[in-house]
TIZA-450912 format. One line per field, with one value per residue: x, y, z of N, C-alpha, C in turn; residue in one letter; residue number from 1. Coordinates in steps of 0.001 Angstrom, whole numbers, plus 500000, padded with zeros to 6 digits. Layout:
# TIZA-450912
nc1 [X:...]
nc2 [Y:...]
nc3 [Z:...]
cac1 [X:...]
cac2 [Y:...]
cac3 [Z:...]
cc1 [X:...]
cc2 [Y:...]
cc3 [Z:...]
aa [a:...]
i [NUM:...]
//
This chain:
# TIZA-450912
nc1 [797946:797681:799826:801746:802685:803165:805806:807119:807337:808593:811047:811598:810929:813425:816095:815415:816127:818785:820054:818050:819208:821629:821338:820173:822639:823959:822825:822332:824872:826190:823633:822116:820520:821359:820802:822307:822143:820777:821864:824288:823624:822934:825053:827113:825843:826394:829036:829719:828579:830643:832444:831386:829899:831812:834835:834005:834237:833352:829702:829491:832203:832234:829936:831697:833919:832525:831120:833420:834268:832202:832225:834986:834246:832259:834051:835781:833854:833235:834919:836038:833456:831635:833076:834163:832970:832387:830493:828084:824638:822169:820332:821811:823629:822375:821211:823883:824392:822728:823653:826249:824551:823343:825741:826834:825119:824684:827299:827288:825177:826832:828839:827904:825548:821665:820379:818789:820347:821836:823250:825699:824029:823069:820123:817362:815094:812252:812225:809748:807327:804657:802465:803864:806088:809264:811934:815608:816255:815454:815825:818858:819186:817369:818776:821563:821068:820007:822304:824099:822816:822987:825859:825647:824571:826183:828593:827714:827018:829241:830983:834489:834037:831794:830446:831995:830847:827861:828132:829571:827177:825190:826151:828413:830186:830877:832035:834543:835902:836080:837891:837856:838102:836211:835995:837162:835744:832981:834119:834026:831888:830451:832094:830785:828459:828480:829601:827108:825135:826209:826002:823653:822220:823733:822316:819536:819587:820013:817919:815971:816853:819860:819996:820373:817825:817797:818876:817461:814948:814156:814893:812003:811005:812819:813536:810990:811170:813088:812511:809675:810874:812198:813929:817699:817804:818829:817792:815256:814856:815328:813084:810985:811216:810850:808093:807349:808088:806210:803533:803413:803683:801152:799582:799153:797233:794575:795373:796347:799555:801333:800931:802366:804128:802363:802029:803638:804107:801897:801398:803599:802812:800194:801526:803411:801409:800587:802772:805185:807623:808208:808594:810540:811694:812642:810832:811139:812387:810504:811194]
nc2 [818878:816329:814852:816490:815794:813313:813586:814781:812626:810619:811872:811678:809358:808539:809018:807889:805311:804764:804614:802050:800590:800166:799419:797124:795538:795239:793370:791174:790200:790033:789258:790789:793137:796091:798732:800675:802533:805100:806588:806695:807858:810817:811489:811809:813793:815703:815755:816445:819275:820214:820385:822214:824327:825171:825364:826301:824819:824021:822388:820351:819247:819369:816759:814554:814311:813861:811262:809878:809770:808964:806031:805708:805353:803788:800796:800866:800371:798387:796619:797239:796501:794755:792508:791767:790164:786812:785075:785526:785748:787514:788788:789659:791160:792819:794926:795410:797168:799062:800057:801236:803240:804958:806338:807285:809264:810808:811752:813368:815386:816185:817949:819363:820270:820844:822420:823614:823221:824260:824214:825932:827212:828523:830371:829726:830256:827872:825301:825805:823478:823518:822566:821726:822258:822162:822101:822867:821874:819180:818614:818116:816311:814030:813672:813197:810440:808569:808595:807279:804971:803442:803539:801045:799529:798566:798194:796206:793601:793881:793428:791975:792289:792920:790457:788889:789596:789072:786601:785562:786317:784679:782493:781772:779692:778392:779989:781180:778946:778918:780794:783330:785927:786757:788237:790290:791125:791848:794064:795774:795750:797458:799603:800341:800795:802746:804954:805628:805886:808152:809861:809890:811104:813732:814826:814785:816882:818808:819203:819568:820239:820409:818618:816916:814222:814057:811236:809444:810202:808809:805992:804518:804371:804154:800930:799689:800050:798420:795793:795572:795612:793215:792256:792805:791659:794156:795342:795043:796605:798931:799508:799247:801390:803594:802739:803270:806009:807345:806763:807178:810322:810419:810162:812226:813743:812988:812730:813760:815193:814145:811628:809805:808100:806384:805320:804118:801900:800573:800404:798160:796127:795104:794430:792102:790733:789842:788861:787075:787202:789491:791855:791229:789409:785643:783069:780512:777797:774961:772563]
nc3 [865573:866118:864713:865658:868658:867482:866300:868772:870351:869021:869047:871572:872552:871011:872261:874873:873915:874146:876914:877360:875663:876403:878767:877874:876595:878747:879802:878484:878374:881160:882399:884031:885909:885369:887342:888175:885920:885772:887066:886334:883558:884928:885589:883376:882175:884083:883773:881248:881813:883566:881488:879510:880762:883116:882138:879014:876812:873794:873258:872290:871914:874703:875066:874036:875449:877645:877044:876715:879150:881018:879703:880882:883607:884129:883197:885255:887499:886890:888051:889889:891479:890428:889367:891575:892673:892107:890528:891721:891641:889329:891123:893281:892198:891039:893397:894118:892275:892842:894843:893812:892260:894028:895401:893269:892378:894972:895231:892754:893512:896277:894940:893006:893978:894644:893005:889621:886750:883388:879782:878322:875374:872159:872254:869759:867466:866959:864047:861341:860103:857981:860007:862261:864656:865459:867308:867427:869233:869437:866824:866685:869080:867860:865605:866580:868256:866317:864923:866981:867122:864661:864525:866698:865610:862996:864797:866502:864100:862813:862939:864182:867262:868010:867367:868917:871292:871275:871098:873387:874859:873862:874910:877418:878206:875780:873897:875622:875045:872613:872250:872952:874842:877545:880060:878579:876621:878498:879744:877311:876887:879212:878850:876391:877338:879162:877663:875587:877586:878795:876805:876529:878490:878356:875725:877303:878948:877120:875912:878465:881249:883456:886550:889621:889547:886787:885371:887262:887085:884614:884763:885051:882763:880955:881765:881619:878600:877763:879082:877381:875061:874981:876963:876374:874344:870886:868961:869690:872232:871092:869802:871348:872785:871051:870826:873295:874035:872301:872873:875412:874712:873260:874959:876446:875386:876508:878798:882142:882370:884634:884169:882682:883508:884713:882466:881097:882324:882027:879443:878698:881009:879257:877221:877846:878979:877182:875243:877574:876883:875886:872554:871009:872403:872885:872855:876012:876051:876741:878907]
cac1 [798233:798383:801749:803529:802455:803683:807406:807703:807049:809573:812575:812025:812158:815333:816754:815430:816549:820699:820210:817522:820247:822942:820794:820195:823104:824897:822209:822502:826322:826111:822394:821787:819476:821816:820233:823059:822397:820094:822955:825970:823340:823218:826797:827410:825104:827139:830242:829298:828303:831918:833132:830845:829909:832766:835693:833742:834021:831529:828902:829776:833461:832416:829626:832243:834505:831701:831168:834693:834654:831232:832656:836142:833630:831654:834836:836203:833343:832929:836375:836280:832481:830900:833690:835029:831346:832180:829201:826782:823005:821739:820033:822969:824385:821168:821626:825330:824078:821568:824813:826827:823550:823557:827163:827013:824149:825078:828643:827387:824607:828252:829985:826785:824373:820573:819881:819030:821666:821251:824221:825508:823270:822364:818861:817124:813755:812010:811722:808537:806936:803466:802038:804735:807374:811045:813452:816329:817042:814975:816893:819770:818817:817205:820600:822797:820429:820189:824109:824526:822215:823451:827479:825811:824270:827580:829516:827581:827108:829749:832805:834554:834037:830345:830734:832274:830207:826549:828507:829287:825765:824264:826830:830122:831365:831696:832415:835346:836317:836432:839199:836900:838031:834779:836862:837263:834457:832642:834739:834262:830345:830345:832313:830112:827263:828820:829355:825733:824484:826563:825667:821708:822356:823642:821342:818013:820222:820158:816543:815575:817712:820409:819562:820200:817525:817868:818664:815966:813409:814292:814786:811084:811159:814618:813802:810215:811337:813733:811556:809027:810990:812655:815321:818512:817910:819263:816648:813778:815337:815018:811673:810534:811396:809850:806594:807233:807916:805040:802324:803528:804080:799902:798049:798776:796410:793700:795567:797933:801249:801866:800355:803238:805126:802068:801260:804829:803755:800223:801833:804506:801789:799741:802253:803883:800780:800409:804043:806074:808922:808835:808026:811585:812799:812276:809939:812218:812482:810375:811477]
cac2 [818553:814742:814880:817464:814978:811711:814112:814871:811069:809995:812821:811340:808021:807855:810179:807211:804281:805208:804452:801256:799624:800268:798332:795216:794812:794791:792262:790133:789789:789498:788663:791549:794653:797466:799817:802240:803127:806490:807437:807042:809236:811793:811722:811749:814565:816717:815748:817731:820942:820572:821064:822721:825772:825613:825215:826497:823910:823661:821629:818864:818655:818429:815924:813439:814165:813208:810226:809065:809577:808217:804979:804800:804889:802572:800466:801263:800021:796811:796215:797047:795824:793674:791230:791328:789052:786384:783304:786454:786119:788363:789762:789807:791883:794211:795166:795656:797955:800385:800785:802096:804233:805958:806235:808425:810079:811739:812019:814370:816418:817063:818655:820614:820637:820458:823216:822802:824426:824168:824295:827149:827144:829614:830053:829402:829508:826398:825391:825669:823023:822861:822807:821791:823032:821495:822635:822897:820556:817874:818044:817874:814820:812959:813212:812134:809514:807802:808317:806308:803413:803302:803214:800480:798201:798399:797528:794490:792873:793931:793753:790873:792778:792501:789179:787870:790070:788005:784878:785604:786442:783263:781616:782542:778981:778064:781320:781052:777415:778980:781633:784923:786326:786735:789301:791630:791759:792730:795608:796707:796320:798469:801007:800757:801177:804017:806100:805760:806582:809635:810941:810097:812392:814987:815177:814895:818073:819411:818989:819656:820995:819305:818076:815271:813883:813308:809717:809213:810646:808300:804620:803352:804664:802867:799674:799624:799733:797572:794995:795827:795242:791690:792513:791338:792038:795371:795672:795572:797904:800826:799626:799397:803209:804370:802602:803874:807440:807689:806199:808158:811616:810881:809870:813921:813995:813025:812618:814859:814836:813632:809787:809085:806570:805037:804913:803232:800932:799435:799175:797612:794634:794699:793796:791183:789939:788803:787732:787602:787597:791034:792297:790758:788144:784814:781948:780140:776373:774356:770681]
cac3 [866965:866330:863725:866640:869382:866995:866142:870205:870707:868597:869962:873794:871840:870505:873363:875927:873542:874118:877967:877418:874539:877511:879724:877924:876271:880127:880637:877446:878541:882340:883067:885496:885299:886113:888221:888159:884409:885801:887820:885342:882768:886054:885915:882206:882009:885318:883345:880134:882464:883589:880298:878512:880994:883879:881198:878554:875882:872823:873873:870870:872299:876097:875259:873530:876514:878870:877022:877436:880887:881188:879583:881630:884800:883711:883503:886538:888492:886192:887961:891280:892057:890096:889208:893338:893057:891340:891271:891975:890908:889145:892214:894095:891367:891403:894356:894301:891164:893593:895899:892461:892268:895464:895801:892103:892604:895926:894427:892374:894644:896748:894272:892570:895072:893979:891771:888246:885819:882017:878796:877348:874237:871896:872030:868117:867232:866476:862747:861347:858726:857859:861710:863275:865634:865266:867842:867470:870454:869043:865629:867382:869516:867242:864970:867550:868535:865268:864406:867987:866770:863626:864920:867850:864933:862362:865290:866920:863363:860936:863147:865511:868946:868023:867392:870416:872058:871483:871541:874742:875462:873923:875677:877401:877762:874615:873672:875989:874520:870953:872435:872941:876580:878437:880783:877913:876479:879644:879727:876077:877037:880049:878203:875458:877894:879589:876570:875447:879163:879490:875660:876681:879910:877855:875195:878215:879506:876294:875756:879545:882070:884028:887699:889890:889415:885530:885573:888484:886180:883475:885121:884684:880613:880560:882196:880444:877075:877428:878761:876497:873447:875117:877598:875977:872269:871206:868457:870705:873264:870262:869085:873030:873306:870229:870944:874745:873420:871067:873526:876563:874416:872437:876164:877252:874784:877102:880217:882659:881854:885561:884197:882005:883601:884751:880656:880622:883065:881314:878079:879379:881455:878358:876054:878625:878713:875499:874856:878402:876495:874653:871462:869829:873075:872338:874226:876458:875669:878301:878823]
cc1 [798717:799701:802323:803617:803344:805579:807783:807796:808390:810895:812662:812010:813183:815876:816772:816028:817999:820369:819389:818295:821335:822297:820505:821130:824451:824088:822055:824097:826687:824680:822111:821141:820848:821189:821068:822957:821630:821504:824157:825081:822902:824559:827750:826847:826284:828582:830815:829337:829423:832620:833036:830616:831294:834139:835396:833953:832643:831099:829505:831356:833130:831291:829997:833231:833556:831329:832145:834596:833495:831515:833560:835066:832876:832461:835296:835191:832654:833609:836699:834659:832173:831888:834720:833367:831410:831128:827995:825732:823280:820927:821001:823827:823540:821540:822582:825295:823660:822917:825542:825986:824006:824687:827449:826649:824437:826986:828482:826063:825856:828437:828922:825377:822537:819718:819928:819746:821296:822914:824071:825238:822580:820840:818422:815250:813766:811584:810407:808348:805503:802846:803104:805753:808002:811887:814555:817232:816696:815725:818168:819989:818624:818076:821304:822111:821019:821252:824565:823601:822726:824868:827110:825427:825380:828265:829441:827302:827965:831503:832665:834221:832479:829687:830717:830912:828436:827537:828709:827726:824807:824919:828290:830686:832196:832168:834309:836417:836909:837801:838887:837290:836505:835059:836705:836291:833447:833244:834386:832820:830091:830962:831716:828484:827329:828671:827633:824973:824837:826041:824428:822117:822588:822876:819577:818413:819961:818259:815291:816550:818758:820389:820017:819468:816907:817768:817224:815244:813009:814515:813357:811065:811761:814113:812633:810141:812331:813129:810394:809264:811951:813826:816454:818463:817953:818124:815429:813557:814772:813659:810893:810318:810832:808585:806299:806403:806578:803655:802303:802901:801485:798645:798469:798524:795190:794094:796625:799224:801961:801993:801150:804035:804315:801533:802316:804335:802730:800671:802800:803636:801299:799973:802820:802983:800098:801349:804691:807039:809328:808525:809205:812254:812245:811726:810764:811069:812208:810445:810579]
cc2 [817114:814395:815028:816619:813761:812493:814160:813362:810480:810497:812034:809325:807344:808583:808733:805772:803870:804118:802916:800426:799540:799187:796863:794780:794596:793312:791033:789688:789234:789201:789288:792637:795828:798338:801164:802877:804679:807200:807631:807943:810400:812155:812338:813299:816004:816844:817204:818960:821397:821268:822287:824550:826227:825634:826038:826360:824613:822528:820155:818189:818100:816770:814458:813491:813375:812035:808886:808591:808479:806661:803770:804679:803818:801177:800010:800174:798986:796276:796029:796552:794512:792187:791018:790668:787864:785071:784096:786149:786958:789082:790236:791475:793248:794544:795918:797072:799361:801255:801668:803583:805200:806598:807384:809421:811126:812346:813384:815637:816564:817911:819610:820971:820193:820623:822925:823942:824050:825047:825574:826845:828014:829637:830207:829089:828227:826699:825172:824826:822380:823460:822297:822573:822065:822587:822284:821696:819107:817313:817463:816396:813777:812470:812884:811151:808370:807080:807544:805149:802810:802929:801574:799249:798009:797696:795930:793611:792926:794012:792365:791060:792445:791320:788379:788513:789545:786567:784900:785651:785639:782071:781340:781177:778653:778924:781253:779433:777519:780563:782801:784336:787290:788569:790761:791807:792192:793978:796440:797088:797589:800018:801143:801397:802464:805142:806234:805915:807751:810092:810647:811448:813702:815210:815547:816417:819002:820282:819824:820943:819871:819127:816715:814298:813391:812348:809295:809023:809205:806581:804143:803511:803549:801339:799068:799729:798666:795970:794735:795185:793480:791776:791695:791414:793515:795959:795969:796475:799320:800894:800056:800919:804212:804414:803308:805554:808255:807585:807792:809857:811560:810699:811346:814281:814257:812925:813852:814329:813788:812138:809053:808285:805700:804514:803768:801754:800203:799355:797887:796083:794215:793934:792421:789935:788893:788269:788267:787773:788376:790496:791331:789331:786852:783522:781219:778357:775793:772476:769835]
cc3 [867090:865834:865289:867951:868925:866707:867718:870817:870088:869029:871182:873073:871906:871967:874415:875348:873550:875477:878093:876195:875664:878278:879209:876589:877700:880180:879748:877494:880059:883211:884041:885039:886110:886406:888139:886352:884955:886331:887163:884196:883302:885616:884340:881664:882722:884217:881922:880625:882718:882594:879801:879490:882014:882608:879752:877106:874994:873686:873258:871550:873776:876493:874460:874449:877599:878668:877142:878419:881568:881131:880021:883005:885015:884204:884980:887767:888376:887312:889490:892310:891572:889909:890356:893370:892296:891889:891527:891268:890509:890637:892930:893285:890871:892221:894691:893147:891735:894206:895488:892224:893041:895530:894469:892179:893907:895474:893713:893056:895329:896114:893619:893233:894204:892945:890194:887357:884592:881472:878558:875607:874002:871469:870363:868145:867018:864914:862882:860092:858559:859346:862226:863579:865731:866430:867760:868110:870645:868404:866266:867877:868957:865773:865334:867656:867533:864632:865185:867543:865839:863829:865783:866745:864167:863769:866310:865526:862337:861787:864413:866838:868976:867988:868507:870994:872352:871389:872526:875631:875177:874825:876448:877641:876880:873892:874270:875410:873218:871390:872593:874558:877097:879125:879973:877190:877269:879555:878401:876481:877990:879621:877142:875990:878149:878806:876443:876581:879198:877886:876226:877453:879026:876805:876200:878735:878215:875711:876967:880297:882867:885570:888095:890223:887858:885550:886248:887897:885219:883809:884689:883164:880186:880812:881397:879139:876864:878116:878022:875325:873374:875345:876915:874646:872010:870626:869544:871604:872638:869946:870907:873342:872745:870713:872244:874451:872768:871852:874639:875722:874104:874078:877091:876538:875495:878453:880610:882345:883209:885479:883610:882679:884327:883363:880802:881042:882453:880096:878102:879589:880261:877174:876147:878694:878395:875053:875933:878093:875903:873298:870753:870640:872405:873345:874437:876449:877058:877823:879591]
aa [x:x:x:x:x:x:x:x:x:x:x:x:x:x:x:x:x:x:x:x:x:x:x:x:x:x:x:x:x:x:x:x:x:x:x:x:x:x:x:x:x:x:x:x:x:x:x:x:x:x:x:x:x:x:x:x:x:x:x:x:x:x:x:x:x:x:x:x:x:x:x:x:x:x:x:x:x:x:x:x:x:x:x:x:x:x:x:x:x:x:x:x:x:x:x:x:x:x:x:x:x:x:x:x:x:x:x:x:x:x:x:x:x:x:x:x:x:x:x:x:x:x:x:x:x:x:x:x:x:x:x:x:x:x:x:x:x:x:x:x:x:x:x:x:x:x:x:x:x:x:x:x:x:x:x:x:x:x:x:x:x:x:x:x:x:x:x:x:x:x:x:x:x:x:x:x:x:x:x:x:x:x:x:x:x:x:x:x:x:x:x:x:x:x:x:x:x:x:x:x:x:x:x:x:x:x:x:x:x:x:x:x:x:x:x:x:x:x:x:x:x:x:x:x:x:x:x:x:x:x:x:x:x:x:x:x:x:x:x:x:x:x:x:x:x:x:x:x:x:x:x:x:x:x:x:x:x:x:x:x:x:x:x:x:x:x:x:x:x:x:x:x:x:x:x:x:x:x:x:x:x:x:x:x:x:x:x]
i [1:2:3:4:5:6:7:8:9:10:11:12:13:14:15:16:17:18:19:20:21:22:23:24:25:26:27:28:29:30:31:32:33:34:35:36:37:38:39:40:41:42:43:44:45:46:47:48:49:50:51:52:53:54:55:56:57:58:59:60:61:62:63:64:65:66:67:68:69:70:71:72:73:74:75:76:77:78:79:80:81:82:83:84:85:86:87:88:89:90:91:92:93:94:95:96:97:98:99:100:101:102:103:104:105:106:107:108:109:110:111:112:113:114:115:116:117:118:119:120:121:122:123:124:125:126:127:128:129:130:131:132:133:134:135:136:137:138:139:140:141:142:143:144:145:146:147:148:149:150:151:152:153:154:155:156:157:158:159:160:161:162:163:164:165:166:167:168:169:170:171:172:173:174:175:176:177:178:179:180:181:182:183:184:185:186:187:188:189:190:191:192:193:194:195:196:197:198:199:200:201:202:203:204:205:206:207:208:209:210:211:212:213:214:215:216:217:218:219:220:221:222:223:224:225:226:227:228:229:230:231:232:233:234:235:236:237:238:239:240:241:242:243:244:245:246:247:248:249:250:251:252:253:254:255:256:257:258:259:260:261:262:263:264:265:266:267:268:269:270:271:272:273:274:275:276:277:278:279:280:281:282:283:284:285:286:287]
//
């Protein structure tokens, strides 16, 4: 019981660590909590259903279509919100984030209303090994997952875009001084966010069912692991989600399932605690 508990811990894991790496590497580049990340992996999620059951795509083709699209929206609304703010706080830019929210989120209740729909997927037992149960839709998950962390670390340390991309985020003047456009790397981030928002969505769809209230569900997970592991460092974001994952999945051991996101919540204080700056951020230099 404890293993199949510590394997389901680790699937919602990685699954929640896509959408909490999206979130703080927007916020390790422009210093803002995006709020609309539930609603672009709502959307990312709806996008897939398009494909995959109205069109009737494989799932694999419409959820690398949905991450496109996921990514140009992303884009899109880098372009026409956030940078018509320029000089914005970060609150200011929260805020301006919820509005993105709302504005998605009912976007897509229009067009599919409230009901929950679910992929065409052929149903598959679950593997069996030892005592546990493997589904199918775990394996699955927690192979895409991995293959997206794995593509997200190669490409912030082993290539120039990754490069600029924390130099900008330790510092975009001089960043900008040494000839790295600020401008465009914002954009590569938000479409790098995007993608990894809309593949979370469709894998939680994959896993779950798809609803518009996916995202919804999934904001305190998201925002708690990624403060957790030291908003702003990508590493800590994934570790944040594991430890999230693993805690949440072993306390409906002794608790209702309903208590999990206030589990999120007390590991979360507890950890803050003891270092406010996350498991990986780093203590800010007092003068």
């Amino acid at each position: 019981m404890l293993s199949q508990t510590l394997v389901n811990g680790i699937a919602t894991g990685l699954v929640t660590a896509l959408p909490a790496l999206a979130l703080t590497l927007v916020f390790g580049v422009m210093r803002f909590a995006n709020f609309a990340i539930g609603a672009t992996l709502t959307f990312g999620a709806y996008a897939a259903y398009y494909f995959n059951v109205g069109l009737g795509l494989p799932l694999f083709v419409s959820a690398v279509i949905s991450a496109a699209i996921t990514a140009a929206l992303c884009v899109l609304v880098n372009r026409l919100v956030y940078q018509n703010l320029p000089g914005a706080s970060g609150i200011t830019l929260l805020v301006a984030s919820m509005g993105v929210a709302f504005l998605l989120e009912n976007f897509v209740r229009f067009i599919y209303g409230n009901s929950v729909r679910g992929y065409q997927i052929q149903a598959v037992r679950p593997w069996r090994l030892l005592d546990l149960r493997i589904s199918q839709e775990q394996i699955v998950n927690i192979a895409v997952a991995l293959g997206c962390l794995a593509l997200i670390w190669l490409l912030l340390y082993r290539t120039s875009m990754g490069r600029a991309m924390r130099a900008v985020a330790d510092n975009p003047s001089l960043a900008a001084a040494r000839g790295i456009r600020p401008a465009r790397v914002i954009s590569g981030t938000f479409a790098l966010s995007g993608a990894l928002t809309g593949l979370a969505g469709v894998l939680i769809g994959v896993d779950g069912a798809v609803e518009p209230l996916s995202g919804y569900n999934y904001i305190i997970p998201v925002f708690a692991a990624a403060i957790l592991g030291g908003i702003g460092d990508p590493v800590g974001a994934v570790v944040g989600a594991l430890v999230l994952g693993v805690v949440e999945e072993m306390s409906s051991l002794v608790l209702p399932s309903t208590y999990r996101s206030g589990i999120a919540f007390v590991v979360m204080a507890v950890v803050l605690m003891v270092r406010p700056w996350g498991l990986f951020g780093t203590e800010p230099i007092k003068k």
